[in-house]
N, C-alpha and C positions, 0 to 999 in steps of 0.2 A: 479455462482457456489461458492459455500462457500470456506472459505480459506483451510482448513485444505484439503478438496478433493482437491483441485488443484496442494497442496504440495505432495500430492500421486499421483499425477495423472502425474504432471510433471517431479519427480521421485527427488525432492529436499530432499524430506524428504521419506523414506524408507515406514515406516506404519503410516496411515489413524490415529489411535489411540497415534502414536509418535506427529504428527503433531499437534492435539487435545492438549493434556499433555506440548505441546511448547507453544500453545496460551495460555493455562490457566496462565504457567507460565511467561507473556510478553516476552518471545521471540522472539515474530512477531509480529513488525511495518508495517504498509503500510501507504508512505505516510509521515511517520515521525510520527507518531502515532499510539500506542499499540492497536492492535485488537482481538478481542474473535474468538474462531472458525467458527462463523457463521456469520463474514465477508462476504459480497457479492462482490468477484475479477471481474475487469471489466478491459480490453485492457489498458494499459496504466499508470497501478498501478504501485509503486517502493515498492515493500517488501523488509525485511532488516530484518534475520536471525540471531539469534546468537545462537553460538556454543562455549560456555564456553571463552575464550581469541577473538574467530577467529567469524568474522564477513563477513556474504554472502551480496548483495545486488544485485538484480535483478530486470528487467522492465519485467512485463508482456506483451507478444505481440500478443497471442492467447489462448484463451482459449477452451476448449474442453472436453467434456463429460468421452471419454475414447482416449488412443493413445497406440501407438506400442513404447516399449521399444526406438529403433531406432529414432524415431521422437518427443518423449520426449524433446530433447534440444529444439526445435522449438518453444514451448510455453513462455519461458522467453529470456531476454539478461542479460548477466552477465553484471555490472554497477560496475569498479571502482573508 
């Protein structure tokens, strides 16, 4: 699954198109290294979000086509 769906899908990032707009402008590493939207996420990945000052970093642990609001958390671990 590509990065930017996953960030919508997971519910990290709000719209498919915000997410897109994040990787053009390197704000999504995976890995420790700046990736394009069309990144292929695989179980195990560490993406690392920035949010102007504030900094996310999460471990993917499933991935998934489509999810329920609710079950959303389940796809990453927050990583401090």
């Amino acid at each position: 699954m590509r990065i930017d769906k996953f960030l919508k899908v997971s519910r990290l990032i709000k719209r498919r198109t915000v997410a897109n707009d994040a990787c053009d402008a390197a704000h999504i590493s995976v890995n420790g290294r700046v990736v394009k939207a069309s990144y292929d996420v695989k179980v195990g990945d560490k993406i690392e979000i920035t949010f102007g000052e504030r900094t996310l970093r999460v471990e993917v642990t499933d991935v998934k086509e489509s999810t329920k609001k609710a079950d959303a958390a389940e796809m990453y671990r927050v990583i401090d």
